[in-house]
C-alpha positions as CSV (number, residue, x, y, z in Angstrom):
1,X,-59.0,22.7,-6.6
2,X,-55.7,21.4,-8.4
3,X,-54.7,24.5,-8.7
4,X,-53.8,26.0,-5.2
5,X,-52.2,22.2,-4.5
6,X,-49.9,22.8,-7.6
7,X,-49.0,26.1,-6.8
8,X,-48.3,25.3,-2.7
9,X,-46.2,23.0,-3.8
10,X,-44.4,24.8,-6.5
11,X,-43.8,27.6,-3.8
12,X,-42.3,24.8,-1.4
13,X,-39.8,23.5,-3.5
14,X,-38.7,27.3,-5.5
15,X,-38.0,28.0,-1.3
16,X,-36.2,24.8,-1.0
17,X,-33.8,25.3,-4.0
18,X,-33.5,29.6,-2.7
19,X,-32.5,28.1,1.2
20,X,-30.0,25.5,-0.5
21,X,-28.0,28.1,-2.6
22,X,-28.3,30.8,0.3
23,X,-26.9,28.4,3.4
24,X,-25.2,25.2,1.6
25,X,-22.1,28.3,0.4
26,X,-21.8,29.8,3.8
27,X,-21.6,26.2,5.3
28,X,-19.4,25.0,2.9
29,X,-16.6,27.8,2.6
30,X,-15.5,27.7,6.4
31,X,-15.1,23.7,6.4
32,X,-13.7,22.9,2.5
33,X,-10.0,22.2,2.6
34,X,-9.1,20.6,-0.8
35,X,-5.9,18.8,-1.1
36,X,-4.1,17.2,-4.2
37,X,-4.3,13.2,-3.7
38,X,-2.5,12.8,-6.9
39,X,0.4,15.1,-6.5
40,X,1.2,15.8,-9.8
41,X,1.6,19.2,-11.1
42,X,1.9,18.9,-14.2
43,X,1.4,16.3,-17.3
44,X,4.5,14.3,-17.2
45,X,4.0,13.9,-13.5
46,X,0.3,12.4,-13.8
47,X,1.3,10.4,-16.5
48,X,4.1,9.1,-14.5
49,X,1.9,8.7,-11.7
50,X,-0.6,6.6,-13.7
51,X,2.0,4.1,-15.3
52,X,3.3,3.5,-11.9
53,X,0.1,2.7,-10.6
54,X,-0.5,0.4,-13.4
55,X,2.6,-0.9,-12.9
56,X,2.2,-2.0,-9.4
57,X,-1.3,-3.8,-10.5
58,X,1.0,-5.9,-13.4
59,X,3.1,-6.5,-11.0
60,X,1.0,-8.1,-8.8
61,X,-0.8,-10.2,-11.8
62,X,2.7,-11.4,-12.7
63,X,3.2,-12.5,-9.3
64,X,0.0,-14.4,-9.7
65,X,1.4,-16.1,-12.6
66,X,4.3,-17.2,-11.5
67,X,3.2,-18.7,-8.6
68,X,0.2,-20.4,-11.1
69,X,2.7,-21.4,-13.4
70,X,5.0,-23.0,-10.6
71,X,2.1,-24.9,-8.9
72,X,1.0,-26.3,-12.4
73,X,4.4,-27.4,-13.2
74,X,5.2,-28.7,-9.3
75,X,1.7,-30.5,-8.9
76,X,2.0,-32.1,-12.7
77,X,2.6,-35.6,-11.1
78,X,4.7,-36.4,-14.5
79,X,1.8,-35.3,-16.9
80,X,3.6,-33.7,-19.2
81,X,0.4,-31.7,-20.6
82,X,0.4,-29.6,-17.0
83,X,4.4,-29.3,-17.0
84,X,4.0,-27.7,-20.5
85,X,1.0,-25.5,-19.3
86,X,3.3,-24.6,-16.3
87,X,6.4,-23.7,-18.3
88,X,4.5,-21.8,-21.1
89,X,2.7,-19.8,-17.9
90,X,6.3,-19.0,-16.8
91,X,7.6,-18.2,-19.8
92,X,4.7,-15.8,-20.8
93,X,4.9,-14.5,-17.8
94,X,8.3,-13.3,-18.0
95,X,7.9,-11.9,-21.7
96,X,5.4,-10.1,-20.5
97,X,7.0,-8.6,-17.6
98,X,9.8,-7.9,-19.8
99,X,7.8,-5.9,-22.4
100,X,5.8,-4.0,-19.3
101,X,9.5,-2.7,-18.4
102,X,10.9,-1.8,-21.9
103,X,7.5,0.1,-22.0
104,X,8.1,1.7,-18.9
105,X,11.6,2.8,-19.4
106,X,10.4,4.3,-23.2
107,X,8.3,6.3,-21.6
108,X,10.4,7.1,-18.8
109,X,13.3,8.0,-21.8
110,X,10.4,10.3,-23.8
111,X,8.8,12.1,-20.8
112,X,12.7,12.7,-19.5
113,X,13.6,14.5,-22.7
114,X,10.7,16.7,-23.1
115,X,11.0,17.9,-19.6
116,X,14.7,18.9,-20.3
């Protein structure tokens, strides 16, 4: 009796799968408009694309920093332990955003002379 069970069943699903590839394409081609969220063309472009996403993101941690480091060193109450945490913040902070923009602007000098 396991038999005609199996078999019903395997018939139901094999008609499934059939219906799916027969009506999901003639759904799907009148209503698929794909657009380019990226808008890069080419590699240069989507690399440039990326690093100025990445960018804005370590921007926005440096910002964090800053204002961390400034709080530490404003709220140190004369402990000189939390001015030196709050002036080594700052100073990181700024080394860092200085070697985020040399890194930038060596990739901005390589991608610009390959594209030429």
């Amino acid at each position: 009796m396991a038999r005609p069970k199996r078999a019903s069943l395997l018939f139901s699903v094999t008609c499934a799968v059939a219906l799916c590839f027969v009506l999901v394409p003639a759904y799907t081609q009148a209503a698929v408009s794909v657009v380019n969220p990226i808008n890069a063309d080419d590699l240069p472009s989507l690399v440039n694309s990326i690093v100025r996403a990445i960018l804005g993101v370590v921007g926005a941690i440096t910002l964090f920093m800053f204002v961390y480091g400034g709080t530490l060193w404003m709220t140190s109450a004369g402990n000189t332990n939390r001015i030196e945490r709050g002036k080594d913040t700052l100073i990181w902070a700024t080394i860092g955003l200085v070697i985020i923009f040399a890194s930038y602007a060596i990739l901005s000098f390589i991608f610009g002379a390959l594209s030429a």
